[in-house]
C-alpha positions as CSV (number, residue, x, y, z in Angstrom):
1,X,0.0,0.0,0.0
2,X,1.2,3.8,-0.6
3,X,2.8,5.3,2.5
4,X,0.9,8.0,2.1
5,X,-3.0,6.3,1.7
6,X,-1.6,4.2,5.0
7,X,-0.8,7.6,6.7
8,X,-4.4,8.7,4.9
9,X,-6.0,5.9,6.5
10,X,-4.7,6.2,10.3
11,X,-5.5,9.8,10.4
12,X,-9.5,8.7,9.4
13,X,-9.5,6.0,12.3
14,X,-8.2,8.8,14.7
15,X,-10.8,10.4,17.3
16,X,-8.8,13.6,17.0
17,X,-7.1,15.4,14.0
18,X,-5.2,18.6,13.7
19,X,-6.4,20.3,10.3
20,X,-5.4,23.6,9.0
21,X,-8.6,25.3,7.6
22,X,-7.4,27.8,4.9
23,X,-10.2,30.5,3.6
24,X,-9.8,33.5,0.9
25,X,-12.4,35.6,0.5
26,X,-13.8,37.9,-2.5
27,X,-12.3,41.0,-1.1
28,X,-8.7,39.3,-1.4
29,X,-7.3,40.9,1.8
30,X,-5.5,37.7,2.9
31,X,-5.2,34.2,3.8
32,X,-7.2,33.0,6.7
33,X,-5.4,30.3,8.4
34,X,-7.3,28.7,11.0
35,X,-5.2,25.3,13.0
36,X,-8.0,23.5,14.2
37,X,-8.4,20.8,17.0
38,X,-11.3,18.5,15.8
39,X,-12.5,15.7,17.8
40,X,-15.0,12.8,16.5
41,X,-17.1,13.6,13.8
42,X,-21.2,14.2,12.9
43,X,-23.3,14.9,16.0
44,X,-20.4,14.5,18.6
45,X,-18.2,16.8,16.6
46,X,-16.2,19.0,18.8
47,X,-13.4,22.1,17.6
48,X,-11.0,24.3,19.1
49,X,-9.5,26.7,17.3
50,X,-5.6,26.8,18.3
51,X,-4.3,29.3,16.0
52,X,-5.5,31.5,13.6
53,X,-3.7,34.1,11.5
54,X,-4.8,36.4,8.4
55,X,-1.7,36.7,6.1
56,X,-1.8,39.9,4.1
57,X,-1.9,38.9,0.0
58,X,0.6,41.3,-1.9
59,X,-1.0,44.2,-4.0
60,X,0.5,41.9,-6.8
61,X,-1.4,39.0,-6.3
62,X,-5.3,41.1,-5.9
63,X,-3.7,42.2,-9.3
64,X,-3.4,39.2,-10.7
65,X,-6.8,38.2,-9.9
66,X,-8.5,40.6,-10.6
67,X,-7.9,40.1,-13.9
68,X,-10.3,37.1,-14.1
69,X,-12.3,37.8,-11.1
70,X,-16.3,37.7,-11.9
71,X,-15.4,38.4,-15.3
72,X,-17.4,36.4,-18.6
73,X,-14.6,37.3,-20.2
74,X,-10.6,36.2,-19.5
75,X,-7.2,35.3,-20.9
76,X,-7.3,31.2,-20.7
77,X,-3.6,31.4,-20.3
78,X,-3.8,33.5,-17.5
79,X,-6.3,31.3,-15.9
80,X,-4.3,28.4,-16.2
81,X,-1.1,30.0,-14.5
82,X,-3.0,31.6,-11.4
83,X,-4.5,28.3,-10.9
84,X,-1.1,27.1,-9.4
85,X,0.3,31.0,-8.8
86,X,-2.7,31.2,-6.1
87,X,-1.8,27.4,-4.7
88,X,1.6,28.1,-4.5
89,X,0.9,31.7,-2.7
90,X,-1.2,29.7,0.0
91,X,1.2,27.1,0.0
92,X,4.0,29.7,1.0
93,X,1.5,31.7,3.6
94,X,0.8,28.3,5.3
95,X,4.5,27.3,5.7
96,X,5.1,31.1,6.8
97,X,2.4,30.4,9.4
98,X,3.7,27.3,10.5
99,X,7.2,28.1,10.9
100,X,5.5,31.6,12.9
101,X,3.8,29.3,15.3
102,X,6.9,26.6,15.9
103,X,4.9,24.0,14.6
104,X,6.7,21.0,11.9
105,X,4.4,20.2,9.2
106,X,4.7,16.6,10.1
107,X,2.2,17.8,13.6
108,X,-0.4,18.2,11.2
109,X,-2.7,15.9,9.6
110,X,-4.3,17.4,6.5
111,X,-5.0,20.9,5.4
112,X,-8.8,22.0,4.3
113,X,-7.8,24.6,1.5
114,X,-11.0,26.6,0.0
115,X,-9.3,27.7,-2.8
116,X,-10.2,31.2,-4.2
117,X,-13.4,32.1,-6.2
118,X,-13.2,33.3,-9.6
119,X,-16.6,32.9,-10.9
120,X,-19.6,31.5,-9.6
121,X,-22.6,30.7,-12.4
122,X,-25.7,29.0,-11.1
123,X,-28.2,28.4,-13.3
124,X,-30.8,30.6,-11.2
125,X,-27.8,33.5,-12.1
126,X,-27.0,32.9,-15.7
127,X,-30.2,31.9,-17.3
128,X,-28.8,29.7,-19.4
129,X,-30.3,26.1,-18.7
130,X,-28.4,24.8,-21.3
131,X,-25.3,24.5,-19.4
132,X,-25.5,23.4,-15.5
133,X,-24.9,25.0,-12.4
134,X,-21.3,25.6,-12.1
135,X,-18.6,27.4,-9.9
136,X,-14.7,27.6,-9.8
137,X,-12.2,28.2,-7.3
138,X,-8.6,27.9,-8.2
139,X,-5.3,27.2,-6.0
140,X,-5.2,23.5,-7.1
141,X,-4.6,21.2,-4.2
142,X,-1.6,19.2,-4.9
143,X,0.5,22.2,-5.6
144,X,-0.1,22.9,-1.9
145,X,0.1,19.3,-0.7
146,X,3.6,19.2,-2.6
147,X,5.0,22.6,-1.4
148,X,3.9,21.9,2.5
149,X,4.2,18.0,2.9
150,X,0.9,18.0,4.1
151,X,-2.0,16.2,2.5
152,X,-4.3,18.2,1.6
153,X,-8.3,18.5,0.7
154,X,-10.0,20.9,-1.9
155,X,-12.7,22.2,-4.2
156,X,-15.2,21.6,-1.7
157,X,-17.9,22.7,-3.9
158,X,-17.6,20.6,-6.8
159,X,-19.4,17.9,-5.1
160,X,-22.0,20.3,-3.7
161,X,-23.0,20.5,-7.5
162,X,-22.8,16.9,-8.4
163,X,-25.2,16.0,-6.1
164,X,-27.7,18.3,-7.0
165,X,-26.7,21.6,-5.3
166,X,-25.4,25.2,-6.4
167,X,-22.2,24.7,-4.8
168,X,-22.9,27.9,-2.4
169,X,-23.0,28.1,0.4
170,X,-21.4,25.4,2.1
171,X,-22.0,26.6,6.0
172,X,-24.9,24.5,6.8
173,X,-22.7,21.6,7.4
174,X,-20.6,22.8,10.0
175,X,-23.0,25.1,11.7
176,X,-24.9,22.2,12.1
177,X,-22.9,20.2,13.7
178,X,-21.4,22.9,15.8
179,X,-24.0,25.3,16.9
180,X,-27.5,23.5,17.7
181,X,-29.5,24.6,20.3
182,X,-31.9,23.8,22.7
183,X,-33.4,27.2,23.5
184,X,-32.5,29.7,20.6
185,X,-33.7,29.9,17.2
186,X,-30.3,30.9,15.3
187,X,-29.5,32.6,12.7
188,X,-25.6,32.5,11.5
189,X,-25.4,35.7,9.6
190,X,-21.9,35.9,7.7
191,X,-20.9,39.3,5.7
192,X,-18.5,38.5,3.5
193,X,-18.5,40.0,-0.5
194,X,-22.2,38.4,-0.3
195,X,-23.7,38.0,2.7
196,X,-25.5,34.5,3.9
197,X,-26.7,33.0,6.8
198,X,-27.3,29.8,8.1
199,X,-30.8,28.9,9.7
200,X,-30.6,26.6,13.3
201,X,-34.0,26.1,14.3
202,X,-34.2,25.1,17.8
203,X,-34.0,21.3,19.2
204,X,-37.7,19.9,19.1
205,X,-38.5,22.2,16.1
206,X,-40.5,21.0,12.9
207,X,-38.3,23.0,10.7
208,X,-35.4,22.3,9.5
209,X,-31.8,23.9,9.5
210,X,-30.5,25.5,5.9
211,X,-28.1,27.7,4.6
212,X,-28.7,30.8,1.7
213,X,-27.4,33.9,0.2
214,X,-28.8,36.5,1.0
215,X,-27.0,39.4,-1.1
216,X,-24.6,42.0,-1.3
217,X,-22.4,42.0,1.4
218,X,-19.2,44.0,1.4
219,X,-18.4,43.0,-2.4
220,X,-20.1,46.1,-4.0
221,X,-19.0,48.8,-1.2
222,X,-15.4,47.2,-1.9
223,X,-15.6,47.5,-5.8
224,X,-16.4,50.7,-5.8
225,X,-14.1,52.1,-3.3
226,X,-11.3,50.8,-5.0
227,X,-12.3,52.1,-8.5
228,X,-12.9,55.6,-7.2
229,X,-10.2,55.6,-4.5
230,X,-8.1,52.8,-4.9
231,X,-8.4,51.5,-1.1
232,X,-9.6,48.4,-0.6
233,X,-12.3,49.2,1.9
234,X,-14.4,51.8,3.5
235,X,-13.1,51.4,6.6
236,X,-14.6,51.8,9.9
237,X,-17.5,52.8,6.8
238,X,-15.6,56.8,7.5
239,X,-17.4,57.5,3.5
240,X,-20.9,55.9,4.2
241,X,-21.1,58.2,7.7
242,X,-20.1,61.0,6.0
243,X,-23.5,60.6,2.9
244,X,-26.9,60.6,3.1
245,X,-28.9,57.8,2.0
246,X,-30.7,58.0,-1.7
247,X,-34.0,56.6,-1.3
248,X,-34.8,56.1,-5.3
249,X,-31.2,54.4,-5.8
250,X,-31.6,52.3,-2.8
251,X,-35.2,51.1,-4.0
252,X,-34.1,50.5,-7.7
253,X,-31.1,48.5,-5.6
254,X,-33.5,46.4,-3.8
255,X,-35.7,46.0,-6.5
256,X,-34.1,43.2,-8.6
257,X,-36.1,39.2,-8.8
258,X,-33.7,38.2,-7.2
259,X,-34.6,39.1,-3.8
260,X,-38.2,37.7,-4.6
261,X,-36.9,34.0,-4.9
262,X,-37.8,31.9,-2.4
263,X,-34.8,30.5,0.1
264,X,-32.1,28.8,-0.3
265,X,-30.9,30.7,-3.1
266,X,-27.6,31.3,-4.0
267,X,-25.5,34.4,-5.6
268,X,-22.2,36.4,-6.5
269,X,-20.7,39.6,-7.1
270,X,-21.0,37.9,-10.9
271,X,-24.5,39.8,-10.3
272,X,-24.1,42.0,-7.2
273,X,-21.2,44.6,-9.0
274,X,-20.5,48.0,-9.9
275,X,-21.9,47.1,-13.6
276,X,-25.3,47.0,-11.4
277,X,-25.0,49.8,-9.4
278,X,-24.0,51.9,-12.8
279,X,-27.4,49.8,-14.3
280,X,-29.3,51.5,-11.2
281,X,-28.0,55.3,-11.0
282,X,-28.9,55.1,-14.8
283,X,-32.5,54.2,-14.7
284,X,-32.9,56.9,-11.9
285,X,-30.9,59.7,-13.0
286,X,-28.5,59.6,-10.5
287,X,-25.0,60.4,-12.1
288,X,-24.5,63.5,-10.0
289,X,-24.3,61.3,-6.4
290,X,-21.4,62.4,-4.5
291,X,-19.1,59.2,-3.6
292,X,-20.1,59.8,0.0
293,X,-23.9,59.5,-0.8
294,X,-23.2,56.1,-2.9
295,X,-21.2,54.7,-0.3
296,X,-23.9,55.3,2.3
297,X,-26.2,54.1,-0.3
298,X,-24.4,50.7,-1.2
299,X,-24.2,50.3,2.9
300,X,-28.0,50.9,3.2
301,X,-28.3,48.6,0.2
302,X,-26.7,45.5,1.8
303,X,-28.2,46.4,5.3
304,X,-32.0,46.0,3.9
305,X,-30.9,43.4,2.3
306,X,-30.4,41.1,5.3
307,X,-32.8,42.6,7.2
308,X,-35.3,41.7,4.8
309,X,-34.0,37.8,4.5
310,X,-34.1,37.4,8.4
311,X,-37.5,39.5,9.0
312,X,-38.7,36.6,6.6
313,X,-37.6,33.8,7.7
314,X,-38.1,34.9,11.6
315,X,-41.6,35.6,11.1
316,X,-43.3,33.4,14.2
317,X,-40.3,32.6,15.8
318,X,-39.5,33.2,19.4
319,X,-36.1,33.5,20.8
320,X,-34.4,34.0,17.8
321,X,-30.9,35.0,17.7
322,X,-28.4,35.9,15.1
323,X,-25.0,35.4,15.3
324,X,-22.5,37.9,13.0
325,X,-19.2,37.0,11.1
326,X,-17.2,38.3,8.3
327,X,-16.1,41.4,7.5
328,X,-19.1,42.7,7.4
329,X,-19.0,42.8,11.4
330,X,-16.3,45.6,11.3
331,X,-18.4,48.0,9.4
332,X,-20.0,49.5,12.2
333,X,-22.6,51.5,10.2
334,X,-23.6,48.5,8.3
335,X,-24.1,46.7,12.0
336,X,-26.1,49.4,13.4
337,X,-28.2,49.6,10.2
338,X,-28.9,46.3,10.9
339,X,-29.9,46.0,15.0
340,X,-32.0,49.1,14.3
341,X,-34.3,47.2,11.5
342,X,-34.8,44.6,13.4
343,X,-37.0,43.8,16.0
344,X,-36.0,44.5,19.8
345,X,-36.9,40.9,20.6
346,X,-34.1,39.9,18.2
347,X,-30.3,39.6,19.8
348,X,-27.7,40.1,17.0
349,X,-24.4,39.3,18.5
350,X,-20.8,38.6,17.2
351,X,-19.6,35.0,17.3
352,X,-17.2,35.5,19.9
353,X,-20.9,34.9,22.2
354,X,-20.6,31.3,20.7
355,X,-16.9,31.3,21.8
356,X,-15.2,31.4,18.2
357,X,-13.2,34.1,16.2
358,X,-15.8,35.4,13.9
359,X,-12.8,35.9,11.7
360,X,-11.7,32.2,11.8
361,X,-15.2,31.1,11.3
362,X,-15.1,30.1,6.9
363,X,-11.9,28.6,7.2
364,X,-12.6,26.5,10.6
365,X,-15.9,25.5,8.9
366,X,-14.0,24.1,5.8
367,X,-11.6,21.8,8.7
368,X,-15.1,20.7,9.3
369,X,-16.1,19.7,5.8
370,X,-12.5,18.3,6.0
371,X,-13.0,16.1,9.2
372,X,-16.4,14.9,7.8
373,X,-14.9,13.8,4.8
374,X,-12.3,11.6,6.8
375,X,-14.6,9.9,9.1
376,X,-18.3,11.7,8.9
377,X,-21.6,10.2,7.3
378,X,-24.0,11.4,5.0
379,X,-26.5,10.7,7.9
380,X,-25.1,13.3,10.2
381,X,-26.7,15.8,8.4
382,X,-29.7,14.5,7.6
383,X,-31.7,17.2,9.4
384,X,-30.4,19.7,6.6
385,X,-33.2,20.7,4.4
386,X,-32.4,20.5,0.0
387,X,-28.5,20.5,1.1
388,X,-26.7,17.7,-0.7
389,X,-24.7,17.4,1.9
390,X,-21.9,15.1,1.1
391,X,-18.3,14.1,1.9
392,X,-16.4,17.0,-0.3
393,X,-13.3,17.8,-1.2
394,X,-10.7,16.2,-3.6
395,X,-7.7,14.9,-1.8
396,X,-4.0,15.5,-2.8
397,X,-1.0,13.5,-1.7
398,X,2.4,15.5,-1.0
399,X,4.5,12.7,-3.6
């Protein structure tokens, strides 16, 4: 037998595994790099988060990216190269991580690599039924399993589509395991470039748990900032404070089918972009908005758009609470948009309540789908409603 599927197989019969969740985002600020401590698997699955670091990506590589990112249109050469330029660039941050914590590779037992989106196309976005549901991150896996001598686990989503799914999002299956609860009804809210959220109802409940998209998250804020400033963020949201809302932009925002479709849905700044915003300032004659006034538009925008989702889908719910991570959480004009449209009776909260780095939470969730993979079964999840939910992720061998 190969070394390596021996060493492949004694890590699955383990009760405990260390595995290195790795997460890039859509705004490419940096790797997250979450070492995990993940004991048993399904219903008994317990984590601890023992280190976690975000490692800044060079101007160069969001460059590079950008390029191809969300775009119909590309170079296939350039495709092909970033596919192992990003792998390689994770690869290096991971050893760089590693070597900052005083920990040898060979202490780890696999690495749960997300890979980075560059184009998402379900069906229910492209309209075009003749081709299916597809989405792509690149950072292929064996470049990273090579350069770190770890084996390693990736495109997650693939198999998410295969069996039936739109390959987004993926947090239902971790939450799930993780963050049940007897009293609360939960909602996981995440703000990253879209913003989604995982439903928990609580233990005894008739419905059943789900994740969705919900909409813009940071991804149009951060587009725009950087085409009219070149910074990669509003930070602290210093613009948005500084504008005043523009009620006819804001409902020609809000006013697209997609927010109409029923839940789970699923989406991308493929849709959600500064080609739509341009679309909406058009149709209301809106060219002369001052930057500050868009920015505290766009913030509005993805505000209403969660509140909306979650006023929804908390309709006759007691004891509901939301739980917030993702960039979004440091954008403290979108937050307070946010507590003030929602009901009183409604706590919203940051993850560190559940007693996790809200930061850490996408790549700890993909050592989850990692862990699963190794020794999990379909039946753990079972209480998921239309989720696929299957072992995912491809696995790569370091030789």
């Amino acid at each position: 037998m190969n070394p390596l599927i021996q060493r492949l197989y004694q890590i699955a019969k383990k009760d405990n595994r260390r595995i290195i969740g790795l997460m890039s985002g859509t705004s490419l600020d940096g790797l997250d790099i979450a070492l995990c401590h993940i004991t048993n698997s399904g219903s008994n699955t317990s984590l601890y988060l023992e280190k976690f670091i975000t490692l800044p990506y060079e101007d160069i590589f969001r460059q590079e990216i950008r390029q191809i990112f969300a775009k119909r249109e590309i170079d296939q050469q350039t495709l092909s190269g970033l596919n192992v330029y990003v792998a390689q660039t994770h690869a290096q941050l991971v050893n760089q991580a590693l070597k900052q914590w005083q920990i040898n590779p060979d202490q780890i037992d696999i690495i749960a690599s997300h890979g980075q989106t560059v184009y998402h196309a379900p069906q229910r976005l492209t309209k075009d039924l003749h081709l299916p549901n597809s989405t792509l991150q690149i950072g292929d896996g064996d470049h990273i399993a090579v350069m770190t001598g770890i084996i390693t686990l990736s495109d997650f989503r693939q198999k998410h589509i295969a069996t039936g799914g739109e390959g987004a999002p993926l947090a239902a299956y971790g939450d799930y395991l993780l963050f049940r609860d007897k009293i609360e009804n939960r909602f996981l809210l995440n703000i990253g470039g879209i913003s989604n959220f995982t439903f928990l109802p609580k233990s005894g409940s008739a419905r059943k748990a789900y994740a969705t998209d919900i909409g813009p998250g940071n991804t149009m804020m951060n587009q725009y900032m950087f085409e009219n400033s070149g910074l990669e963020m509003d930070k602290d949201a210093t613009m948005a404070k500084m504008g005043t809302v523009n009620q006819s932009l804001l409902a020609t925002l809000l006013s697209h089918s997609f927010f109409k479709e029923s839940f789970p849905k699923t989406t991308g700044p493929e849709l959600f972009s500064l080609s739509y915003l341009k679309q909406a300032l058009k149709s209301v004659n809106c060219k002369e908005l001052s930057c500050h006034d868009i920015m505290a538009t766009l913030n509005k925008f993805s505000a209403e758009s969660i509140i909306k989702a979650i006023k929804e889908q908390a309709k006759s719910l007691d004891d509901v609470a939301i739980y917030v991570s993702g960039g979004g959480l440091h954008n403290p004009l979108l937050m307070q948009h946010i507590k003030d449209g929602l009901s009183e009776e409604i706590k919203v909260t940051s993850f560190y309540d559940l007693n996790l780095n809200p930061d850490a939470k996408e790549a700890c969730l993909f050592a989850i789908l990692a862990n699963e993979t190794l020794s999990g079964e379909k039946e753990n999840v079972r209480n998921l409603s239309d989720s696929p939910a299957v072992c995912m992720g491809k696995i790569s061998l370091p030789y």
